[in-house]
C-alpha positions in Angstrom: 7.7 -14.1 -1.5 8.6 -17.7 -2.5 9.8 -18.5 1.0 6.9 -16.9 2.7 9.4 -15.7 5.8 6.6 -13.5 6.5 3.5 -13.0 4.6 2.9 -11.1 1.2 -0.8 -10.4 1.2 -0.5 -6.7 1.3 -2.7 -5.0 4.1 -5.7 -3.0 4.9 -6.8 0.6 5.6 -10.3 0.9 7.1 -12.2 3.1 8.4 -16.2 3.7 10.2 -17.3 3.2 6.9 -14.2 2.3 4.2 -12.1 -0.5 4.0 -9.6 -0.6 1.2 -7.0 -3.4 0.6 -3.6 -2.2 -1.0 -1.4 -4.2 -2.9 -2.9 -7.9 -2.6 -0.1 -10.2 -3.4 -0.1 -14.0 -2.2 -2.5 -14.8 0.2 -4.2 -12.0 0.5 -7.4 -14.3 0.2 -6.4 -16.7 2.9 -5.6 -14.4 5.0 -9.0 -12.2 4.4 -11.3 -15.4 5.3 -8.8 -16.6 8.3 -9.2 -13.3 9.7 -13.1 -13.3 8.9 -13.5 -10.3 6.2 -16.1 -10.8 4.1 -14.7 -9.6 1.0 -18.3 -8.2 0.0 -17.5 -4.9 1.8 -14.5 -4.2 0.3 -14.6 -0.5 -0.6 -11.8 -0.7 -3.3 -8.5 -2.4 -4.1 -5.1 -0.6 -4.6 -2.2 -2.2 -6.9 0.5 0.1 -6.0 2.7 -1.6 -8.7 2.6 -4.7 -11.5 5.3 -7.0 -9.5 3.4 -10.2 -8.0 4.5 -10.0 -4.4 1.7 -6.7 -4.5 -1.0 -7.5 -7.0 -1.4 -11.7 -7.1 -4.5 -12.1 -5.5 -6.3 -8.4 -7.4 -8.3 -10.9 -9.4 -9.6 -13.2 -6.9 -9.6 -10.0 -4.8 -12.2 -8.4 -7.3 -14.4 -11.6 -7.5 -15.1 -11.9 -3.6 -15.7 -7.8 -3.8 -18.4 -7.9 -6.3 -19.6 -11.3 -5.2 -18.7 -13.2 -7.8 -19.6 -10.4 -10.7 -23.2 -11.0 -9.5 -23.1 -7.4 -8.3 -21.5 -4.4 -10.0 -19.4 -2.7 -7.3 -16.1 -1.4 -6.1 -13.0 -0.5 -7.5 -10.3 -0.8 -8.7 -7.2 1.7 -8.8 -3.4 1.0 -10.3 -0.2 1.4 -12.0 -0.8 1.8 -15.2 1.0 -1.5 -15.6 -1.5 -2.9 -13.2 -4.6 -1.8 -15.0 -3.3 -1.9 -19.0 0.3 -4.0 -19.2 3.0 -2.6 -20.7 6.5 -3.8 -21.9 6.5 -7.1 -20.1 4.0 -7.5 -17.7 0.3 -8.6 -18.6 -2.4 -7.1 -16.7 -3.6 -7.7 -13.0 -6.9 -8.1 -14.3 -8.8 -9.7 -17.2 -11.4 -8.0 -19.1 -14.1 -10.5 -17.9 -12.7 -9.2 -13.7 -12.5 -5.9 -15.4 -16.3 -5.8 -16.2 -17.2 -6.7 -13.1 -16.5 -3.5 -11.2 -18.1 -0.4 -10.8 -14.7 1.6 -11.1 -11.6 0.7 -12.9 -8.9 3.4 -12.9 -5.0 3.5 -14.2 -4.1 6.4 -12.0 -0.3 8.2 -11.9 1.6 10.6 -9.4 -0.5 14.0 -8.9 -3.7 12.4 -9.2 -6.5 13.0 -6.8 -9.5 10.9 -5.7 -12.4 10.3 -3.2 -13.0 5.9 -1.4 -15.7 5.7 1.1 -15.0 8.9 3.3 -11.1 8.8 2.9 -9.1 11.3 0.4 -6.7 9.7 -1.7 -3.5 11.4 -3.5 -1.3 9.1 -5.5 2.6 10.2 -5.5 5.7 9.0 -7.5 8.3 6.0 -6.6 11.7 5.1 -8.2 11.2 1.5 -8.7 11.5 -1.2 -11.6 8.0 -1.0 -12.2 7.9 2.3 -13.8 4.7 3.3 -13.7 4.2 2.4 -9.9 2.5 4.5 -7.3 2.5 5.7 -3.6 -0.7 6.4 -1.6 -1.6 9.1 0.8 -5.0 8.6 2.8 -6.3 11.5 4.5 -9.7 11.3 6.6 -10.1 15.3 7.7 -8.3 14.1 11.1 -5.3 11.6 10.2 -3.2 11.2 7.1 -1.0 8.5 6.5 1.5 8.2 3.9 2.1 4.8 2.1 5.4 4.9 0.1 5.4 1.5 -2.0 8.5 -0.1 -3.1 10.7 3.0 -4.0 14.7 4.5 -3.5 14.8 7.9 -2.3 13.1 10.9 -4.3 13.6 14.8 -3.7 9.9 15.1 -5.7 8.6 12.5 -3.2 9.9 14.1 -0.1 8.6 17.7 -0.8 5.3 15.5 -1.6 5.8 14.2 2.7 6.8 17.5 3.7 3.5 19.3 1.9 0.9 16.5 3.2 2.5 16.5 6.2 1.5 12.5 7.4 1.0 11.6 10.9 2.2 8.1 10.3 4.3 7.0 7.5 4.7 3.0 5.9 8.3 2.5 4.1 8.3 -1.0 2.8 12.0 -1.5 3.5 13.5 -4.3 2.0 17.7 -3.7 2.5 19.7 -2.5 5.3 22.3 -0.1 3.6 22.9 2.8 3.0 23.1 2.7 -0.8 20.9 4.7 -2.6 18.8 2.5 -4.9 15.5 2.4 -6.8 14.2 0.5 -3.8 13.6 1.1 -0.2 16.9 0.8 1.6 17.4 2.1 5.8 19.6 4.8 3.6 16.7 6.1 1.9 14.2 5.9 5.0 17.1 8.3 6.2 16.6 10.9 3.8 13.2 10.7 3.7 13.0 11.3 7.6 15.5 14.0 7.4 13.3 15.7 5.1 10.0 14.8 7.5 9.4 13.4 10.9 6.3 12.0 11.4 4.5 10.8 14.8 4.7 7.5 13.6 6.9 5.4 11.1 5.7 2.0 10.3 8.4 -0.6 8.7 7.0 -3.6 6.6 7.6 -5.7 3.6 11.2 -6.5 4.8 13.9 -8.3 2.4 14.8 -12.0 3.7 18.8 -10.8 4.7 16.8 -8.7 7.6 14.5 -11.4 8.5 17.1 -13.9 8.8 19.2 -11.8 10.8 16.4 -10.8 12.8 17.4 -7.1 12.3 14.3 -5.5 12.3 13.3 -4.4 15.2 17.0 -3.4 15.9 17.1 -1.3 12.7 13.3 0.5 14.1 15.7 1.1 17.3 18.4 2.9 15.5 16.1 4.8 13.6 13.8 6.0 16.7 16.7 7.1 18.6 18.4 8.7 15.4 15.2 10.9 15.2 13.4 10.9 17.8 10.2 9.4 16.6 7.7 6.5 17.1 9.6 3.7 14.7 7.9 0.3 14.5 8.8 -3.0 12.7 5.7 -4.4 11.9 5.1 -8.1 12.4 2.3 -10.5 10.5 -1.3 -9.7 11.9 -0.6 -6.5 13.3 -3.1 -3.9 13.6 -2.0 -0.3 14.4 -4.7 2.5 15.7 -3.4 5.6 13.7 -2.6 8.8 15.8 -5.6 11.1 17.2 -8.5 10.1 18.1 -10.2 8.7 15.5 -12.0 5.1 14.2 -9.5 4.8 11.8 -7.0 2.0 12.0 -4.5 0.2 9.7 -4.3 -3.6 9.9 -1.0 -4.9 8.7 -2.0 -8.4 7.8 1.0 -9.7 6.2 1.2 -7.7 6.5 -18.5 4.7 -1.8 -17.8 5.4 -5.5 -15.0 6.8 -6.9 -14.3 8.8 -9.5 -12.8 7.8 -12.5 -14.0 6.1 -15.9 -16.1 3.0 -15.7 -14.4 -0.5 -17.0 -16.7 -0.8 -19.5 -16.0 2.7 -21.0 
């Protein structure tokens, strides 16, 4: 994050008529305006987890969505950490960027909502921010599974093999094989021995890979290991998800909803 080796501004998911951004951390605003999205039709904004290099930019995130505050609108869905603090971490959000939106929502694994025209199920991770989240978008025709920063969980891959994902995003920050409450090529593994997607997208990668340049070698390994589509993303990529469909994912850095209202 500090080094900026490759950006940290989290990416989006959009659809005909959606656009969500997920986990906004550093210069997800410059990176919004260079690429010319109007933040005004955001759809919502997803914190995965309370650790800056993924939530940053929510509050500046939540100002360009609802104009300023001049226009109740939007959401906004997170760790519990994300939305309330806990322990040591303050909130992403103030009660003043709070008030602004339509929909504020600490959500947890098993829980179930509607963005736009896209289903949303949020799963569990084994991470240092405890309360932190996966994501799994479905739009009736393609579902893609977003892991977050987590190590390897039984409970999380019986979650893959139910939804069944036609892509899957592992945030994969070590080459090893040591299972750890992060993503590690060891736990992609797993995961991948438990289900093969069409398509496995690999982002958010720790600085030892970058430096080493490892990994589009390590996407290599792992396509030929099981025989699937394995990509290393790189900054402004945009991938057009499998079928065929409007609905893409553009790795930058990468409606209403229900829930209870910030002001309830």
């Amino acid at each position: 994050m500090t080094k900026q080796l490759r950006r940290t501004a989290g990416f989006l998911i959009r659809t005909e008529n959606t656009l969500i951004h997920v986990d906004p951390g550093p210069g997800a605003v410059v990176y919004l305006n260079k690429l010319g999205i109007d933040m005004r039709n955001l759809t919502a904004v997803i914190v995965s987890h309370n650790h800056l290099d993924h939530a940053n930019d929510a509050a500046v995130l939540v100002e360009g969505m609802t104009n300023g505050g001049r226009r109740k609108r939007g959401a906004f869905l997170g760790s519990a950490y994300a939305i309330e603090g806990g322990d040591d971490f303050v909130p992403a959000l103030s009660p003043y960027h709070r008030n602004m939106l339509q929909v504020c929502k600490a959500v947890k694994p098993g829980e179930e909502t509607e963005i736009g025209n896209l289903h949303v199920r949020f799963t569990p991770t084994w991470h240092d921010e405890p309360t932190g989240v996966g994501v799994f978008f479905s739009d009736g025709r393609v579902r893609v599974a977003y892991l977050s920063d987590t190590g390897y969980l039984e409970e999380l891959a019986q979650e893959l093999e139910h939804f069944k994902p036609h892509a899957i995003i592992f945030n994969l920050i070590f080459d090893s094989e040591e299972i750890v409450p992060h993503t590690t090529t060891g736990s992609v593994v797993k995961f991948l021995e438990a289900y093969r997607p069409s398509l496995v997208l690999l982002q958010h990668f720790g600085a030892k890979i970058l430096l080493k340049h490892m990994e589009k070698k390590i996407a290599k390994d792992l396509s030929t290991r099981f025989g699937v589509d394995v990509r290393a993303l790189s900054d402004g990529d945009v991938i057009d998800l499998p079928l065929k469909t409007q609905t893409t994912l553009a790795s930058f850095m990468e409606g209403e909803n229900e829930g209870r209202s910030c002001e309830e």
